[in-house]
N, C-alpha and C positions, 0 to 999 in steps of 0.2 A: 954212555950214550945209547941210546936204543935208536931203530933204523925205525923207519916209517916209509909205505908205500908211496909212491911218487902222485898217487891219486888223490894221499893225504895231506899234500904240502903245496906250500904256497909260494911262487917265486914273485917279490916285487917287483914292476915294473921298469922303476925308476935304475934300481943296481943291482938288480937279478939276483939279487941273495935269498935262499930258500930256507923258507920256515913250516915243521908244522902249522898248520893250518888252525887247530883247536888252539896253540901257543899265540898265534898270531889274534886272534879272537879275544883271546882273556887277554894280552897287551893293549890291543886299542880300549877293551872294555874299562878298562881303569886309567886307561890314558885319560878317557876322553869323562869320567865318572870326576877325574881330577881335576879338569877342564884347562887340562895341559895338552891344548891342542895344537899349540905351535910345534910340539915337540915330536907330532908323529913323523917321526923317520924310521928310516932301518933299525930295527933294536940292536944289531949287531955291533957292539963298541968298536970292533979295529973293523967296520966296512970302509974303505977307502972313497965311499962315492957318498954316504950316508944320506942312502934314498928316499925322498921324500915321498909318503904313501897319496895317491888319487883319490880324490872324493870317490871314484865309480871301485876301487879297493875298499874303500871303509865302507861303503854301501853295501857292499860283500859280505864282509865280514862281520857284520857287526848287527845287530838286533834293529828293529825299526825305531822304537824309543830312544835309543842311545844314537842312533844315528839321527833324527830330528832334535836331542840333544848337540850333536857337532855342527848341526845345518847354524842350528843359533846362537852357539856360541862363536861358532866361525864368523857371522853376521854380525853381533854385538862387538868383535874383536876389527871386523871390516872400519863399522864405527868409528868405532875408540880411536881407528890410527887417520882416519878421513878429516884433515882440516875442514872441510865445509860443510861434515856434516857432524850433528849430535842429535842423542836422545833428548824428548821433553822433560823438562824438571819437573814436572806437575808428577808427585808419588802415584806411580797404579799405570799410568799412561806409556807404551810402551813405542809413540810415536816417531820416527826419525824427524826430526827440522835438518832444512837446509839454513847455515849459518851465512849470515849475511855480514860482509867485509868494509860496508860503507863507510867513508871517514865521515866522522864529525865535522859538524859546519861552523865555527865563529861567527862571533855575529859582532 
């Protein structure tokens, strides 16, 4: 293990576990490349709190690109799990609709 200055490294918020800071960079960079965004937490396998990193962390960390990559895929993921809402079916159109719940009427 090599030591690194405390200037170099990064404590999470969430479980205080400290990372290289350039480690901590190239981890989200391919997290979020993977678009395995649910899965940013502490990289540390045995962290007992398995911290889940802050948007204003990845904003840190992470290149401007890559980070307006996690804004929309975080948003598209927001989506996906929101009963009332979905994207338009129309191919190209990247519109959210609000899903409407109305029963059908017999007639």
């Amino acid at each position: 293990l090599t030591g690194f200055p405390l200037e170099e490294m990064f404590e999470l918020v969430d479980c205080k576990c400290l990372f290289c800071e350039m480690c901590m960079r190239q981890y989200l960079s391919v997290m979020i490349s993977e678009g395995m965004i649910a899965d940013l937490t502490c990289p540390d396998g045995q962290c007992s709190r398995q911290g889940k990193l802050t948007v204003k962390e990845i904003e840190k960390l992470v290149d401007r690109h890559t980070f307006l990559r996690y804004k929309r895929l975080n948003f598209e993921r927001e989506v996906d799990q929101d009963p009332n809402r979905t994207f338009c079916p129309e191919i190209g159109c990247e519109t959210v609709c609000h899903v409407c719940h109305s029963q059908s009427r017999g007639g």
